[in-house]
C-alpha positions in Angstrom: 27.0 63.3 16.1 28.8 61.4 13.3 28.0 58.4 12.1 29.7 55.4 10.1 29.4 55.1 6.4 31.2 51.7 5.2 33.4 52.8 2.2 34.2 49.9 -0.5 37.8 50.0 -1.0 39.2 49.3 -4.9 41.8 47.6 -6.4 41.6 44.6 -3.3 41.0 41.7 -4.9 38.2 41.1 -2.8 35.0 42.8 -1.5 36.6 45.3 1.0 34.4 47.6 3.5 36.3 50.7 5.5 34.2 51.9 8.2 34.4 55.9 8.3 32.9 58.9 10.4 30.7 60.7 8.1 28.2 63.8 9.0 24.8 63.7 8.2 24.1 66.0 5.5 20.9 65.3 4.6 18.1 62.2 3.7 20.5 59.5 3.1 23.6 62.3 1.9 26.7 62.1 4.0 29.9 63.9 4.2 32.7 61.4 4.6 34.9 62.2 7.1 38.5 60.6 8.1 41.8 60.2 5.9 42.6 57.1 3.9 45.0 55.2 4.9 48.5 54.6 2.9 47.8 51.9 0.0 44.1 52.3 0.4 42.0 53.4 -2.4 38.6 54.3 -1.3 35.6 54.5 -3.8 34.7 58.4 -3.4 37.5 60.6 -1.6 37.4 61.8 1.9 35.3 64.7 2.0 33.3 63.3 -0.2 29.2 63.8 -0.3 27.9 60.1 -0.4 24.4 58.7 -1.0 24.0 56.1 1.4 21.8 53.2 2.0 21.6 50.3 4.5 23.2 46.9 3.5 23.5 43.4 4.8 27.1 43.1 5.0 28.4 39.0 4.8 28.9 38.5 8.1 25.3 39.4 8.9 25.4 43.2 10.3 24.1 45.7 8.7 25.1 49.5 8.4 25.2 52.1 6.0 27.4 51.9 2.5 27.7 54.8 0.3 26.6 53.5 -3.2 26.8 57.1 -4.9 28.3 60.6 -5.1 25.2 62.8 -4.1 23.9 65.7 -5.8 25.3 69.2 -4.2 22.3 70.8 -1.7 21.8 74.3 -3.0 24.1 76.2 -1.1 21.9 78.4 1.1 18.4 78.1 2.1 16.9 80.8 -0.3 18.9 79.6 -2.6 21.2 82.7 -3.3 25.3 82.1 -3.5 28.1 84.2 -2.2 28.8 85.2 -5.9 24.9 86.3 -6.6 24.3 83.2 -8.3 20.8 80.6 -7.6 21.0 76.9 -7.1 18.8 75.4 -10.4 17.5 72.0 -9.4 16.5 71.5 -13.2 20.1 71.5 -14.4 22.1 70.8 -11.3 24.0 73.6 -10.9 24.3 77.0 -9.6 23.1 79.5 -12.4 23.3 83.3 -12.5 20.1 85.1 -11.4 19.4 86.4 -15.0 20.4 83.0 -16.5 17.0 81.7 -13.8 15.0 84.3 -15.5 16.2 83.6 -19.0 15.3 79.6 -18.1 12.0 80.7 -16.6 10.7 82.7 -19.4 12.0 80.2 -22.0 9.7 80.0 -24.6 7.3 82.1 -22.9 8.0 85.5 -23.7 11.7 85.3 -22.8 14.6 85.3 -24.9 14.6 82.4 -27.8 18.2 81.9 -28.2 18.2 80.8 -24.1 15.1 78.5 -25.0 16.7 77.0 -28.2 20.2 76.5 -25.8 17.4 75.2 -23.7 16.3 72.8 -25.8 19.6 71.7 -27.0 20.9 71.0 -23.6 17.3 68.9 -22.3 17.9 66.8 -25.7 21.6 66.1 -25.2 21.9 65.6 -21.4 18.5 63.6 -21.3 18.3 64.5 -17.8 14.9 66.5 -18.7 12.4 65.0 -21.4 11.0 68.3 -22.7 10.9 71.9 -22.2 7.5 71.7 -20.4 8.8 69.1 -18.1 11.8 71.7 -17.8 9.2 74.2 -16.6 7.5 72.0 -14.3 10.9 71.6 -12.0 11.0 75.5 -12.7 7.9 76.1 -11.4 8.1 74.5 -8.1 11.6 75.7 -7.1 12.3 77.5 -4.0 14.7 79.7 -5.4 13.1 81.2 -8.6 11.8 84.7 -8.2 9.8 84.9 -11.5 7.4 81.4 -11.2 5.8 82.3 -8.5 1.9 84.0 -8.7 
């Protein structure tokens, strides 16, 4: 059953909500639904997956407003893609099944240039604070193949 995400509208002068259908997608991640209308600009796109959260609108109702674009689920349950490829929740993205092992095994046995790529990418992104902490998301995710005993 859909429900309605109010979208802030740009460029209106003024604090503008849109009230949209929007599927449930998962804990607070909805997909936006609808079509904008002519002369509107709406903060994420239709079609959109929006983090939402309840607000207290001004006139004293509340509902959900999408504050942010969400994160992409991994795109199957066991985590493996049409194309072969894995969801990795460490870097956000959907990564080749020997590009997971190479990640895994980083600086453990694996291959050093992946680790030192690795490295480079956890120290420029600064999503990550360390290789260990790297591992520690690596360790725990449903998808990886090699991490488990």
């Amino acid at each position: 059953m859909p429900e309605t995400v109010f979208v802030p509208l740009k460029n209106e002068g003024t604090i503008v909500w849109r009230p949209v259908a929007a599927s449930a997608c998962g804990v607070n991640v909805y997909r936006l639904g609808g079509i904008s209308t002519e002369g509107e600009e709406w903060q994420f796109p239709p079609d959109a997956l929006v983090r939402c959260e309840s607000r207290r609108f001004s006139d004293g109702t509340t509902g959900l407003a999408e504050v942010a674009l969400a994160e992409p689920e991994p795109p199957s349950p066991l985590g493996a893609t049409e194309k072969g490829g894995w969801y990795c929740p460490a870097v956000q993205k959907v990564i080749s099944a020997g590009l997971c092992w190479e990640y895994c095994f980083a600086d453990l046995g694996g291959p050093t240039d992946t680790a030192a790529e690795l490295k480079a990418w956890i120290a420029k992104s600064g999503r990550l604070s360390s290789l260990s902490e790297f591992h520690e998301v690596c360790h725990v995710c449903p998808h990886c193949q090699w991490s488990k005993e």
